[in-house]
PASEBA-1860 file (N, C-alpha, C; in nm, 3 decimals):
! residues 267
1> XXXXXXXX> 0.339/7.112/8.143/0.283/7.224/8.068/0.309/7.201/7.920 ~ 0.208/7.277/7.823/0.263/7.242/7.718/0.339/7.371/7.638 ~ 0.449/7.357/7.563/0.549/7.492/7.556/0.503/7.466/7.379 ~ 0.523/7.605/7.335/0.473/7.621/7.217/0.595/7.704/7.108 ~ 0.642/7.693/7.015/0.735/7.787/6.954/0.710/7.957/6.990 ~ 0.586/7.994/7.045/0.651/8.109/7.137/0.621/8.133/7.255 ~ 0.628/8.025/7.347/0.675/8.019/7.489/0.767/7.964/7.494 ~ 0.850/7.883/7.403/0.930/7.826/7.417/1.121/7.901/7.514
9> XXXXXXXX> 1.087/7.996/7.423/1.206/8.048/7.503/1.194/8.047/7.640 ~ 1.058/8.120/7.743/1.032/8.185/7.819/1.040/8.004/7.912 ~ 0.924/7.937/7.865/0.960/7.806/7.920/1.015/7.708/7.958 ~ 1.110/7.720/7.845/1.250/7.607/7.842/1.403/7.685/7.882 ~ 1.420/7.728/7.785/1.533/7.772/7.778/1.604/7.896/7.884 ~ 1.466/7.955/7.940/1.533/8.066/8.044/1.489/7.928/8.165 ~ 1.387/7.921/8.188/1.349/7.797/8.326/1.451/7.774/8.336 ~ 1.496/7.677/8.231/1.678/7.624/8.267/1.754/7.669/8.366
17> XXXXXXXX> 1.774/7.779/8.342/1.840/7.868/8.426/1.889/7.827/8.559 ~ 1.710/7.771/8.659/1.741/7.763/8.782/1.682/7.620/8.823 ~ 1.671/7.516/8.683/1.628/7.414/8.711/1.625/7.333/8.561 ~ 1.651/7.189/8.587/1.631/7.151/8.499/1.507/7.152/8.409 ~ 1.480/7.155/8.288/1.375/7.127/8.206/1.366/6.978/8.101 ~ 1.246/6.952/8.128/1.261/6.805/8.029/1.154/6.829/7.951 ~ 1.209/6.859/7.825/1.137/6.855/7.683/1.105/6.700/7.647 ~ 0.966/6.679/7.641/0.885/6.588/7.587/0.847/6.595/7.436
25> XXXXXXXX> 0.943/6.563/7.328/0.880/6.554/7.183/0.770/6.480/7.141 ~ 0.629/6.512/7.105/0.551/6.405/7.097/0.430/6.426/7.015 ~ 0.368/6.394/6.949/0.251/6.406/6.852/0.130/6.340/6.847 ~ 0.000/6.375/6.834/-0.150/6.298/6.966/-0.113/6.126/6.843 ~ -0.085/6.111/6.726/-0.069/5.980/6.664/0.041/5.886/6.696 ~ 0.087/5.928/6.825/0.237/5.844/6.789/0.222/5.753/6.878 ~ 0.189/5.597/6.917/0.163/5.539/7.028/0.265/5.529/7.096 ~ 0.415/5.522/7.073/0.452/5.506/7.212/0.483/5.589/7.319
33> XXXXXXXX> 0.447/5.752/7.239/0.442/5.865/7.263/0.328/5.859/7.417 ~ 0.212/5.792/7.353/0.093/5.782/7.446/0.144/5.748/7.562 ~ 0.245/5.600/7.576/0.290/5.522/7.654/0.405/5.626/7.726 ~ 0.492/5.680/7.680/0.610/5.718/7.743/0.538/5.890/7.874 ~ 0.416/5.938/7.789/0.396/6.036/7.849/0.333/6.069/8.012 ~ 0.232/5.971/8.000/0.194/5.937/8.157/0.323/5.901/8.187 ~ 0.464/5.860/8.205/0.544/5.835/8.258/0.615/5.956/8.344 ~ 0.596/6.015/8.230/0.723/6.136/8.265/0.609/6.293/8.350
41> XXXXXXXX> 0.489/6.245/8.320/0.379/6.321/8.394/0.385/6.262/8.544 ~ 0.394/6.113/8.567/0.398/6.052/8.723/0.525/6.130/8.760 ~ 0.644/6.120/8.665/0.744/6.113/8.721/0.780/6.323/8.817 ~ 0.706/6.384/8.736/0.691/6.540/8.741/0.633/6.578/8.887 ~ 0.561/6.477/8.838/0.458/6.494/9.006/0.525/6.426/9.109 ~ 0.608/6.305/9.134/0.708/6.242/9.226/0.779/6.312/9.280 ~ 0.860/6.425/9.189/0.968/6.497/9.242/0.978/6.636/9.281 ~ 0.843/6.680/9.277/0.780/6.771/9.354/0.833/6.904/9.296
49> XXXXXXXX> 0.843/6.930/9.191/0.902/7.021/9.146/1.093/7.077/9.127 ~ 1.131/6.919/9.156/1.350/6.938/9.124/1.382/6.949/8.968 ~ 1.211/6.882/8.896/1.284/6.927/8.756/1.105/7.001/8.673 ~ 1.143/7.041/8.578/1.036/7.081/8.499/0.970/7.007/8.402 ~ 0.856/6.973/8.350/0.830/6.896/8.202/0.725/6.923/8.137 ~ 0.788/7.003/8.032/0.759/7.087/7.888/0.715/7.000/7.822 ~ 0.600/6.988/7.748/0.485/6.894/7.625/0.503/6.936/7.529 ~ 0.591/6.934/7.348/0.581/7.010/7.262/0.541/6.916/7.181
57> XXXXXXXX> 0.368/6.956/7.177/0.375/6.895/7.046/0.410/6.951/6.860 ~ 0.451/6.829/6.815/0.536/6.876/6.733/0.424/6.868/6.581 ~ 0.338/6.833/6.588/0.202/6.864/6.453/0.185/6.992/6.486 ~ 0.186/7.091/6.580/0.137/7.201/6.593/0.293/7.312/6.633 ~ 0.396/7.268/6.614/0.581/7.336/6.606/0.625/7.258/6.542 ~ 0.614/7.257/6.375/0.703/7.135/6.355/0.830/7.219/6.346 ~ 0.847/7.384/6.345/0.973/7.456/6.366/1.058/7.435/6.486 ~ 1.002/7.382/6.588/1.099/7.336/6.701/1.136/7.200/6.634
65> XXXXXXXX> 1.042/7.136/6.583/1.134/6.990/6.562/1.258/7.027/6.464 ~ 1.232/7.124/6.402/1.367/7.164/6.256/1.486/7.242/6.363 ~ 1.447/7.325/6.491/1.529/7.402/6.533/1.630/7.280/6.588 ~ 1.544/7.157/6.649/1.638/7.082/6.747/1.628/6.925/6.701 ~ 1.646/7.002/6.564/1.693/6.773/6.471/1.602/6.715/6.533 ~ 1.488/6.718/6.573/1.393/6.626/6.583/1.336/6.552/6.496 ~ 1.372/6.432/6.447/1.339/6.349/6.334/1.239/6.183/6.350 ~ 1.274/6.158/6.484/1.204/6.047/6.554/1.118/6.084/6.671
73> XXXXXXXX> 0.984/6.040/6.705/0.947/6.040/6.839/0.862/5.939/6.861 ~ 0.870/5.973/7.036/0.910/6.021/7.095/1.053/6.059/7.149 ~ 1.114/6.190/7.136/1.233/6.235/7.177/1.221/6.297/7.297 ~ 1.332/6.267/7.419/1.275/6.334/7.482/1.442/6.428/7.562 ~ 1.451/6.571/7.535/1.519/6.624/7.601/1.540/6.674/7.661 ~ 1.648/6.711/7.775/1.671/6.794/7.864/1.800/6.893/7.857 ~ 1.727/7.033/7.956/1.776/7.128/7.904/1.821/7.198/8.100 ~ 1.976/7.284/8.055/2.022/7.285/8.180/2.103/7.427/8.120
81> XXXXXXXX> 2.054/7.528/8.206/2.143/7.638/8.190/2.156/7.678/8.091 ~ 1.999/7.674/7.966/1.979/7.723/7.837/2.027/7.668/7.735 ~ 2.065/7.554/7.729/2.093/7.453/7.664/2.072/7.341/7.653 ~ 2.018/7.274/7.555/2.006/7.096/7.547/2.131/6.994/7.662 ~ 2.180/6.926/7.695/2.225/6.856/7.796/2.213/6.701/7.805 ~ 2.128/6.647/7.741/2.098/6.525/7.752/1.949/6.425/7.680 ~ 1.944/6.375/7.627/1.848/6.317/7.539/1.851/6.160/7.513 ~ 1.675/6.094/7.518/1.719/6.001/7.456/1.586/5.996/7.355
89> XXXXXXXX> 1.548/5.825/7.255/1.486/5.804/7.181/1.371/5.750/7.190 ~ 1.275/5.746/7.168/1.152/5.626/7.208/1.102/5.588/7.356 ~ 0.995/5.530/7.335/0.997/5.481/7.465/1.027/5.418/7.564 ~ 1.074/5.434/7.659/1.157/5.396/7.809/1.094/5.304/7.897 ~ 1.155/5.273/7.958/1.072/5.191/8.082/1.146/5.291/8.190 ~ 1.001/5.269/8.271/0.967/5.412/8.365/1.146/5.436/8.466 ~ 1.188/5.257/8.517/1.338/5.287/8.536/1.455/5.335/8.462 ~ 1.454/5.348/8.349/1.550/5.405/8.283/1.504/5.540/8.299
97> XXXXXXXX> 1.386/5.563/8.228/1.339/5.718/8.239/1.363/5.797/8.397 ~ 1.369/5.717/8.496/1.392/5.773/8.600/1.539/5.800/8.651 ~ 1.638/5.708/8.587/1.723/5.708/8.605/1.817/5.835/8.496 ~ 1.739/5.837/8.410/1.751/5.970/8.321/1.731/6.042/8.384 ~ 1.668/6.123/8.454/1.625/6.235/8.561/1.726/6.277/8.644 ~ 1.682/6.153/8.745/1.782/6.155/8.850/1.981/6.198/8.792 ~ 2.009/6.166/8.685/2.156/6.233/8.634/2.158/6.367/8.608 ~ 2.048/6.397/8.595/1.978/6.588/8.543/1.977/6.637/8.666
105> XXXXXXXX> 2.006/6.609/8.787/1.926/6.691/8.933/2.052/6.722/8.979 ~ 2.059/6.870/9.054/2.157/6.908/9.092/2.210/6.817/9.263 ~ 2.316/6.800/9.230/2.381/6.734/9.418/2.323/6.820/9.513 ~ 2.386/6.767/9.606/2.325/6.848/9.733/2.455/6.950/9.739 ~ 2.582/6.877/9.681/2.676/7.023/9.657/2.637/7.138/9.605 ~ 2.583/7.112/9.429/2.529/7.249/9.400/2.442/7.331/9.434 ~ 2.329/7.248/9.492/2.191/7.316/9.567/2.219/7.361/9.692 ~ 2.370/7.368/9.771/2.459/7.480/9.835/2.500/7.587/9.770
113> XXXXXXXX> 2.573/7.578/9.701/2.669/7.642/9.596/2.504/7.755/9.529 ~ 2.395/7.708/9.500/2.343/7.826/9.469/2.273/7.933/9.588 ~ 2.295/7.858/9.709/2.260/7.949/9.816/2.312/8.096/9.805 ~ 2.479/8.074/9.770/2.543/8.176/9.737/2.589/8.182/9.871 ~ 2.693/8.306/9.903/2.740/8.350/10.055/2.862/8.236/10.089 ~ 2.931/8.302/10.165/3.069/8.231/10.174/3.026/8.077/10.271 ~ 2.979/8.088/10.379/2.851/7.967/10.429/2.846/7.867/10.327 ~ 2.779/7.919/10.221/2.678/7.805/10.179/2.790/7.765/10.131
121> XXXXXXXX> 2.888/7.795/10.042/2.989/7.785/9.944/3.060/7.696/9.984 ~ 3.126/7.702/10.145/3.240/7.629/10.199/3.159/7.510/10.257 ~ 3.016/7.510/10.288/2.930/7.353/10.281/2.920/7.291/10.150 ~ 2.905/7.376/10.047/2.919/7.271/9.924/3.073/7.211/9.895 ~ 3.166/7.254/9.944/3.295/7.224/9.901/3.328/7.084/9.997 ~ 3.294/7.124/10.109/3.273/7.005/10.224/3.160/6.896/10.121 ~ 3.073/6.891/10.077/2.999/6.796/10.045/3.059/6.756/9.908 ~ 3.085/6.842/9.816/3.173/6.793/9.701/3.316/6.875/9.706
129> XXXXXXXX> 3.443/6.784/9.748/3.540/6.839/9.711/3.636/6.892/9.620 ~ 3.563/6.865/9.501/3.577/6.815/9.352/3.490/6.944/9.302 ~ 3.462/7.040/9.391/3.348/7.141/9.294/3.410/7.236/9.257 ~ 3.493/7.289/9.178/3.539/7.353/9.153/3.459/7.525/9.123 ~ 3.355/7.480/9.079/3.292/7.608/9.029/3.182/7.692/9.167 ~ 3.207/7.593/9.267/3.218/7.624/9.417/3.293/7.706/9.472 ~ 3.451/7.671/9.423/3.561/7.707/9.450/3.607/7.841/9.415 ~ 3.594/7.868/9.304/3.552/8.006/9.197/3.469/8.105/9.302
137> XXXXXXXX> 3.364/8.064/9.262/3.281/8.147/9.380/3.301/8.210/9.491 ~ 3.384/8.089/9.589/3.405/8.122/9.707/3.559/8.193/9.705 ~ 3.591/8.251/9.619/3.720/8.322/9.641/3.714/8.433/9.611 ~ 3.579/8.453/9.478/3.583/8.564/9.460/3.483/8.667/9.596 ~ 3.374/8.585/9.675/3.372/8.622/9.758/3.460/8.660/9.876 ~ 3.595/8.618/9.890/3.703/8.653/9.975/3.729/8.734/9.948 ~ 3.810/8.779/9.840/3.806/8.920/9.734/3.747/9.021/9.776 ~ 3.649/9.003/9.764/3.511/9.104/9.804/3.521/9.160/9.948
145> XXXXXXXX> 3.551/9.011/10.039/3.618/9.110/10.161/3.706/9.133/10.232 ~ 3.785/9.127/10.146/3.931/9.223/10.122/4.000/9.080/10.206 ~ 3.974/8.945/10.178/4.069/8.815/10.224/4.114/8.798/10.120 ~ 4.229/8.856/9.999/4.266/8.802/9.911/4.356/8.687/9.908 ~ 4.436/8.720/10.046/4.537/8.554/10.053/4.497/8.439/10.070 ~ 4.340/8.423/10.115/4.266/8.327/10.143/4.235/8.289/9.997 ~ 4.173/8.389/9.924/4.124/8.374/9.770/4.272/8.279/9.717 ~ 4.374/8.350/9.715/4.468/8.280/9.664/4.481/8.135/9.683
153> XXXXXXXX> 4.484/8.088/9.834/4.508/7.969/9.850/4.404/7.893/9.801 ~ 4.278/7.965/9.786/4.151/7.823/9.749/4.173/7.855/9.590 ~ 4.227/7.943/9.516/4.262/7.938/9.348/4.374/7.797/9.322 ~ 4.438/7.777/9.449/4.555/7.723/9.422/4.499/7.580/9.368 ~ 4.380/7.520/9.464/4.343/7.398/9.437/4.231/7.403/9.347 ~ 4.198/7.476/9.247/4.147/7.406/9.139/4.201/7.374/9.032 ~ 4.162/7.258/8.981/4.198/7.148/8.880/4.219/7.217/8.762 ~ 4.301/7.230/8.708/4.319/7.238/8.523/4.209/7.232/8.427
161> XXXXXXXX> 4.103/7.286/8.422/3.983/7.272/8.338/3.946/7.347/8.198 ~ 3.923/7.341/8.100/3.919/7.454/8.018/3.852/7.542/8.020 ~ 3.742/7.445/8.086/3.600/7.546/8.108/3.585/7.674/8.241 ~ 3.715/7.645/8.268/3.688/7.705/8.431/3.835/7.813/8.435 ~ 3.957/7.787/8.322/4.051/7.837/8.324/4.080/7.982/8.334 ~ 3.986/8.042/8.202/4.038/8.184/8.236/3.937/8.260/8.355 ~ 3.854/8.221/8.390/3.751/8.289/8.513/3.866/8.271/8.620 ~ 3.980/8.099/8.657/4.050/8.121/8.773/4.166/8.188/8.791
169> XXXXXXXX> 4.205/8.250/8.641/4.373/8.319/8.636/4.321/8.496/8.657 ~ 4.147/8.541/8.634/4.119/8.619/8.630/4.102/8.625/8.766 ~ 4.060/8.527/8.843/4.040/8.581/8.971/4.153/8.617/9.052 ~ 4.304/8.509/9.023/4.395/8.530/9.058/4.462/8.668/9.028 ~ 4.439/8.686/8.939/4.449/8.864/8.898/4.398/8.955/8.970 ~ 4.277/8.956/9.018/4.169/8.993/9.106/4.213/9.013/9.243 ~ 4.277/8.882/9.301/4.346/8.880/9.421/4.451/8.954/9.488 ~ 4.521/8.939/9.318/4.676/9.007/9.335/4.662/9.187/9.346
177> XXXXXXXX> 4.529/9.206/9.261/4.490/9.358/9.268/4.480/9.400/9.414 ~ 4.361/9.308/9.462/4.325/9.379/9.597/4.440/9.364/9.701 ~ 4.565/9.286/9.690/4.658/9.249/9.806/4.802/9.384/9.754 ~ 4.766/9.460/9.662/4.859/9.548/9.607/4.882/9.659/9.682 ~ 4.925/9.698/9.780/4.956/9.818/9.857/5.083/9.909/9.813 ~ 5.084/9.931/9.754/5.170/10.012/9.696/5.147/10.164/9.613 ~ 5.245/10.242/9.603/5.190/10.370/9.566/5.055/10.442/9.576 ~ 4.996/10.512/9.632/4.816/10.591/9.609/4.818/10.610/9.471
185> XXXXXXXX> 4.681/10.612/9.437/4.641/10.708/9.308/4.669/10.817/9.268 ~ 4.735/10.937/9.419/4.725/11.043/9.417/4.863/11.045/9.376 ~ 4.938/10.951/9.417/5.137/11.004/9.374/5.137/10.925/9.275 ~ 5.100/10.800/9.205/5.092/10.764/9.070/5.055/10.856/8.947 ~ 4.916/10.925/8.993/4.933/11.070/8.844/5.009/11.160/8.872 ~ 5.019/11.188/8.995/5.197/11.285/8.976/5.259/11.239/8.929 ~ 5.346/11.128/8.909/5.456/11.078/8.836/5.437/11.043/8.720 ~ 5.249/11.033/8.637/5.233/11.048/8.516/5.249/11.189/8.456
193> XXXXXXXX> 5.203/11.268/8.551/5.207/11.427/8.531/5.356/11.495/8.511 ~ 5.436/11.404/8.594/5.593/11.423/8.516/5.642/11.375/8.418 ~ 5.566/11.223/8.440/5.609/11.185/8.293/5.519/11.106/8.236 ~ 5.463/11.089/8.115/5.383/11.019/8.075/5.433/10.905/8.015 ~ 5.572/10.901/8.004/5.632/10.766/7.977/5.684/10.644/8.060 ~ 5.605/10.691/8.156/5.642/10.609/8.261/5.534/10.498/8.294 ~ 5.572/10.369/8.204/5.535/10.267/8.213/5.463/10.189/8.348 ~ 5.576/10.188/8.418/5.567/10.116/8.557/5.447/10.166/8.623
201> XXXXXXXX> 5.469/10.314/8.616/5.367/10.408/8.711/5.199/10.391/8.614 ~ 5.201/10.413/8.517/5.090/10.342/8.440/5.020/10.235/8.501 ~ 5.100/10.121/8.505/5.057/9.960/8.522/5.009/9.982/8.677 ~ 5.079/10.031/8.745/5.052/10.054/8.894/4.907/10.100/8.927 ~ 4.873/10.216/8.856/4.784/10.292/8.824/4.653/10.204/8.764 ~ 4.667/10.145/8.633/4.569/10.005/8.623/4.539/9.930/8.744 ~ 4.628/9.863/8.777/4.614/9.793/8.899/4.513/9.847/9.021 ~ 4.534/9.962/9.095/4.471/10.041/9.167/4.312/10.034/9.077
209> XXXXXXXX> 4.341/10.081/9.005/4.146/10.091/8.924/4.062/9.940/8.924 ~ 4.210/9.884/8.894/4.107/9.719/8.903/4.080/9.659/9.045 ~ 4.136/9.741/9.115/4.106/9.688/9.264/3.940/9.750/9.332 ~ 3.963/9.830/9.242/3.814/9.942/9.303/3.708/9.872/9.205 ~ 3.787/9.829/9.125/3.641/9.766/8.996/3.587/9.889/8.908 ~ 3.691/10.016/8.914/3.698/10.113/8.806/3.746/10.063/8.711 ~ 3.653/9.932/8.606/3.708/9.865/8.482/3.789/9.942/8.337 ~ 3.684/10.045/8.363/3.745/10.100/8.218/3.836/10.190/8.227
217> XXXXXXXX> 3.867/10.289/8.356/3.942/10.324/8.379/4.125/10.226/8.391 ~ 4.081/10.118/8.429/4.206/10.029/8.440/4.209/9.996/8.228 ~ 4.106/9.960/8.197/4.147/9.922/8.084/4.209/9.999/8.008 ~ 4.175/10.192/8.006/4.246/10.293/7.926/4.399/10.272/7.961 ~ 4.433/10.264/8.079/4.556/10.268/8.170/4.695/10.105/8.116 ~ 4.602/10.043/8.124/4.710/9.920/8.053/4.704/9.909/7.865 ~ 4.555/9.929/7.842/4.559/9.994/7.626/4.706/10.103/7.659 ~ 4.661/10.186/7.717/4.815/10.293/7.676/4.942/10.210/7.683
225> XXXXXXXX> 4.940/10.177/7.783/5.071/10.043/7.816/5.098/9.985/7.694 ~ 5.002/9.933/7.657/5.025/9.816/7.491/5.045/9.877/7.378 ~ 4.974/10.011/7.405/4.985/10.088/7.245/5.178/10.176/7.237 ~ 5.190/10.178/7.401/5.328/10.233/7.416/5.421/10.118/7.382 ~ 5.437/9.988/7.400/5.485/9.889/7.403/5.415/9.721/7.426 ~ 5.402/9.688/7.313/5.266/9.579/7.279/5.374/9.463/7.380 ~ 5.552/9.465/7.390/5.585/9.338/7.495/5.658/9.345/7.568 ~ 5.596/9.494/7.649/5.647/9.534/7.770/5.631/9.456/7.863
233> XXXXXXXX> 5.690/9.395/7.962/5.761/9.323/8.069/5.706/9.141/7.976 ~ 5.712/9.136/7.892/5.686/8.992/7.807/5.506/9.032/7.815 ~ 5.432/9.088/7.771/5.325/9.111/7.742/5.207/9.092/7.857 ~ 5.270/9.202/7.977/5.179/9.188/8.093/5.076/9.250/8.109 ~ 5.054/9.373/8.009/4.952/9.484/8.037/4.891/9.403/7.952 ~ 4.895/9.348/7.808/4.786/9.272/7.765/4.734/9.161/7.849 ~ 4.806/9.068/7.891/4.740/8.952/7.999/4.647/8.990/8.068 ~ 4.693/9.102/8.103/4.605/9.190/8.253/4.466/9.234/8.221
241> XXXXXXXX> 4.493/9.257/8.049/4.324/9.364/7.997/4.246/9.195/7.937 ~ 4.338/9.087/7.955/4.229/8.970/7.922/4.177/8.954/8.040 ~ 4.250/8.970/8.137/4.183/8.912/8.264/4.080/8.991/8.328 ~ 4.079/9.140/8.307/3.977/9.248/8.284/3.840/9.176/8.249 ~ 3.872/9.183/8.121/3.785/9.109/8.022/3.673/8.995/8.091 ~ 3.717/8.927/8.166/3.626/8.811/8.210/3.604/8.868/8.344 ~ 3.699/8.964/8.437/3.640/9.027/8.583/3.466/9.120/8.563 ~ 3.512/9.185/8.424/3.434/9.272/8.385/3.287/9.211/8.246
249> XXXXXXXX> 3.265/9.097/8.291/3.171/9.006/8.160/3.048/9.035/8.238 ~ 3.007/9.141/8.326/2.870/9.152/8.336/2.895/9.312/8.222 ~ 2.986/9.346/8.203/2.962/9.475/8.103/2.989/9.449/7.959 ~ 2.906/9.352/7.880/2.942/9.282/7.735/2.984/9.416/7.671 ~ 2.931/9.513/7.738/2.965/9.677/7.580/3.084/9.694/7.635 ~ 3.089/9.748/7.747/3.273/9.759/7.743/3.364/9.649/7.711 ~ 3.362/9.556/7.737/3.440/9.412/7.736/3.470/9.429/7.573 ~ 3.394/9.439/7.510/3.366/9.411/7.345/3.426/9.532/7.266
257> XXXXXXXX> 3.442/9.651/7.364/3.495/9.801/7.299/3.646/9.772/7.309 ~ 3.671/9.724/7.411/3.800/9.726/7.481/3.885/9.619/7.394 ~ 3.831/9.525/7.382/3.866/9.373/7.292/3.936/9.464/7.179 ~ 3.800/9.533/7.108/3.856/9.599/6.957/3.984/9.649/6.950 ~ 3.966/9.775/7.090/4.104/9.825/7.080/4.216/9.779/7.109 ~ 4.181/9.685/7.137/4.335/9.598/7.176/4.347/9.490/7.085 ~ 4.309/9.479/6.995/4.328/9.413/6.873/4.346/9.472/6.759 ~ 4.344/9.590/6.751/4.383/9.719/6.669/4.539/9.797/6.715
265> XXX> 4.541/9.761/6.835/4.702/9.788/6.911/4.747/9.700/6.899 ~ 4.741/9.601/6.879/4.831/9.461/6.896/4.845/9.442/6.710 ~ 4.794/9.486/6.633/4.780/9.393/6.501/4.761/9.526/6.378
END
């Protein structure tokens, strides 16, 4: 197809999403442009639809070529989960270009892993043991039904990653919420109702809300905690409202309200 500076978003960059996209930089004067394009047109049609390929020509956007340093062509890039990902220069021979592709296509691990459901999850882990963001998934689905010790043990084995770190200490947070049996809601505000300085019964009280996924309610409940004492038990009610923070990242407005105030209590 050919994507234009305003389909571009709709074409490239969301497509991404659930499939790769391969941006073709190219202009009707450029010969090896001519040469590289039937390539990547055979190659579109070969794979039956595992990846996408976007035509921009760039005499008619030269604002996409300024948005994405396009200075030589044929350029040709690919885009994965709304972002650029991989690129090369000029023209290819059809095996390299294919072999470019083929590094862009999801395993047969991930094309489990987006089935979704605890099923598909624990077949992608079987096919890649190494998937960590498999792993993620499939715990927070345990979570969900009420297997948090299971969640725990599959948190245990993922790898040290940066990219993956605070989503797995949040889930572990997550775990520890739902495996918390202790005090009701109903004798925790009594014992706020006696005393409102009562820390412990506070945090307890957070805890309970984050188990139900009453976010902001847990977040008022540990802010009081911090604003009462910013390094109470070595700074656990803050840890707890970061780990909030990423349980709760489908709500960017609360996440972002909550941030403030706890950077206004802390500082």
């Amino acid at each position: 197809m050919d994507a234009t500076a305003a389909t571009f978003e709709q074409d490239v960059i969301e497509a991404s999403a659930t499939l790769p996209v391969v941006v073709d930089f190219w202009a009707p004067w450029c010969a090896p442009c001519r040469s590289l394009g039937p390539i990547l047109e055979r190659l579109e049609a070969e794979y039956g639809g595992r990846f996408r390929l976007a035509k921009v020509n760039l005499d008619e956007n030269p604002e996409l070529a300024a948005a994405f340093g396009v200075r030589s062509i044929p350029e040709v890039m690919a885009f994965r989960d709304g972002r650029p990902v991989a690129h090369f220069l000029g023209a290819q021979p059809e095996a390299q270009v294919r072999a470019f592709i083929d590094r862009l296509l999801p395993s047969a691990s991930e094309l489990e892993q987006r089935k979704g459901g605890e099923a598909s999850l624990r077949r992608a882990l079987e096919l890649d043991p190494k998937n960590d963001a498999a792993r993620l998934e499939l715990a927070e689905v345990l979570i969900q039904k009420q297997n948090p010790e299971e969640a725990e043990r599959v948190l245990d084995e993922v790898q040290a990653n940066a990219a993956l770190d605070a989503r797995r200490d949040a889930l572990r947070a997550a775990a520890g919420f739902a495996r918390d049996h202790g005090e009701s809601e109903q004798a925790l505000k009594a014992k706020l109702a006696a005393d409102p300085d009562d820390l412990e019964a506070r945090y307890a009280l957070a805890r309970r809300y984050a188990a139900a996924h009453r976010y902001r309610e847990a977040m008022d409940e540990l802010l009081a905690v911090v604003r009462a004492d910013k390094h109470w038990r070595d700074g656990e009610a803050r840890r707890q409202l970061v780990n909030l923070f990423t349980l709760a990242a489908d709500e960017p407005e609360l996440v972002s309200d909550y941030r403030r105030r706890l950077a206004t209590a802390l500082y």
